[in-house]
C-alpha positions as CSV (number, residue, x, y, z in Angstrom):
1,X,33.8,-37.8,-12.0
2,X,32.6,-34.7,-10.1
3,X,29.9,-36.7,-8.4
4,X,32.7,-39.3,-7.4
5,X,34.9,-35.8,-6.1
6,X,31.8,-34.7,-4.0
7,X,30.6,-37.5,-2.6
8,X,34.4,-38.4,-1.5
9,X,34.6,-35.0,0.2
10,X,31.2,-35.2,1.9
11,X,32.5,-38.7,3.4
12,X,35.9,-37.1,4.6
13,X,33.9,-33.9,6.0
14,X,31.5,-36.1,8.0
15,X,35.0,-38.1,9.3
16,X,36.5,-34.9,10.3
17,X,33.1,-34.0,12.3
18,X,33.0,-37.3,13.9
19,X,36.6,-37.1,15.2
20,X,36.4,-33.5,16.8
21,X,33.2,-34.6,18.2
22,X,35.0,-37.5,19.8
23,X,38.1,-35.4,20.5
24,X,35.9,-32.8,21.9
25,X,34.2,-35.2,24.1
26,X,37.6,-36.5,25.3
27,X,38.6,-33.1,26.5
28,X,35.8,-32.2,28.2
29,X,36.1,-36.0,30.5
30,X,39.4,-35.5,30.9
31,X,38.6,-32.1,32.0
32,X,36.1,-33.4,34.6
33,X,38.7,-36.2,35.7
34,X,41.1,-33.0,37.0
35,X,38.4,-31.7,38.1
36,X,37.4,-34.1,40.4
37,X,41.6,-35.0,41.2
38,X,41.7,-31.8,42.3
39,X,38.7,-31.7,45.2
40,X,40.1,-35.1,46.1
41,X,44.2,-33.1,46.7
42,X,42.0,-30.4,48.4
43,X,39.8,-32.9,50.7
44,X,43.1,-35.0,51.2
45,X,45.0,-31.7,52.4
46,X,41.8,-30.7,54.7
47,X,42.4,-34.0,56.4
48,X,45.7,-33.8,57.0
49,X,45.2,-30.0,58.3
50,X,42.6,-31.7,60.9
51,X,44.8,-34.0,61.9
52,X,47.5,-31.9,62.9
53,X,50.0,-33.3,60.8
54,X,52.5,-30.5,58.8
55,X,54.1,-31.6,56.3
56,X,57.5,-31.4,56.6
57,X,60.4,-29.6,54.2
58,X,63.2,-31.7,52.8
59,X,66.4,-30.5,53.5
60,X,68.2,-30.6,50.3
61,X,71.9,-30.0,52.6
62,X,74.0,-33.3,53.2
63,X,74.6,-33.5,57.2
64,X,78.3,-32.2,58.6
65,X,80.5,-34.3,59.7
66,X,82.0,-33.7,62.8
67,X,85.6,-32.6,63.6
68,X,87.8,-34.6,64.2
69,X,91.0,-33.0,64.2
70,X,91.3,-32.4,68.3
């Protein structure tokens, strides 16, 4: 019985290993994915800079209607 105990708790420990691993693995790609986003914003806003273009604000205010009570 304690054989059965410790051989089912080495199998969960090495399951538990192999899933950080993995998780640990997906975290550092996904942390080189942003990585990489992130030069691509800056290298897309350097272009735009070079081409003159500003970007322009959105104005949240609903035009006035002129009055017409003359």
């Amino acid at each position: 019985m304690t054989a059965f105990v410790q051989n089912l708790l080495v199998q969960m420990q090495t399951r538990f290993q192999t899933m950080s691993e993995n998780i640990i693995s997906k975290i550092d790609e996904m942390g080189t994915r942003i990585d990489e986003l992130e030069m691509s914003i800056n290298d897309l806003k350097a272009e735009i800079g070079a081409d003159g273009m500003t970007p322009t604000k959105v104005n949240d205010e609903e035009p006035k209607a002129a009055d017409s009570s003359s």
